[in-house]
C-alpha positions, 0 to 999 in steps of 0.5 A: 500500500502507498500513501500521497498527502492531498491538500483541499487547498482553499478555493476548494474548502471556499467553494464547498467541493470538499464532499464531492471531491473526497467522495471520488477518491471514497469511491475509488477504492482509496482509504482516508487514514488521516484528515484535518482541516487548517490555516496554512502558515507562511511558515508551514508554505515554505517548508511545504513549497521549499523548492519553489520558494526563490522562484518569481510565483512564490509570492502569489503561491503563497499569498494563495495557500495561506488565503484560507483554510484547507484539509490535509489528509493522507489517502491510501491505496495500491498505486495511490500516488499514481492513481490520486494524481491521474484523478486529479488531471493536468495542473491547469484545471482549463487543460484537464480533461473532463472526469478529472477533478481539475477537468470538472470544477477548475477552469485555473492553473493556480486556484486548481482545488487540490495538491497530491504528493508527485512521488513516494519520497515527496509523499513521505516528506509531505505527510511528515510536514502535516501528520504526526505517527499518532494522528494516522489511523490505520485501518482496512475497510471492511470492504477491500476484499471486494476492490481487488483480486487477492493476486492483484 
């Protein structure tokens, strides 16, 4: 199993697509195992965007993230890096294809409504930025029998 931090980053919280869009990795088969709703500090941005802090967007990236409130949570999953960033589409919601989420309900490269990790050593660094061991709840639902074959 792996697991990718997503951020329901705030043009999402703000325009009440959480239910929905959590819904969809629910519906996928993807486990919530941890999950909390925030206020991104300019300090936690930079630790989370490190890579991008000198860069001319930064400003506006973090001005953005710190705008409002956001959920971080950690999804679960066979393949769950691959398959969250596959659900979510190209990063320009107006180059997204249509049944992703960006593809639905973004029409913006920046206000694109969530963040998945892009790998699982960013995914392992993220989740430690966000979650402390004690706030992962690790648990199989009782219904993952009926998601995959055992020999998959």
């Amino acid at each position: 199993m792996e697991r990718s931090l997503v951020l329901l980053k705030p043009d999402c919280v703000q325009r009440r697509l959480m239910g929905r869009i959590l819904t969809r990795f629910e519906d996928k088969g993807l486990n919530i195992v941890a999950m909390k709703m925030i206020r991104m500090t300019t300090d936690l941005a930079r630790r989370h965007y490190a890579e991008h802090v000198n860069k001319p967007f930064y400003p506006g990236l973090e001005s953005y993230i710190t705008s409002a409130p956001l959920v971080a949570m950690i999804v679960e999953g066979r393949e769950a890096v691959r398959v969250v960033r596959s659900m979510l589409g190209e990063t320009s919601g107006l180059k997204a294809s249509a049944g992703t989420i960006r593809g639905d309900f973004s029409c913006s490269r920046q206000m694109n409504l969530v963040h998945a990790s892009d790998g699982i050593e960013s995914a392992q660094r993220e989740i430690g930025i966000y979650f402390a061991p004690a706030e992962i709840c690790e648990c199989e639902p009782t219904l993952a029998k009926w998601l995959s074959a055992i020999d998959e």
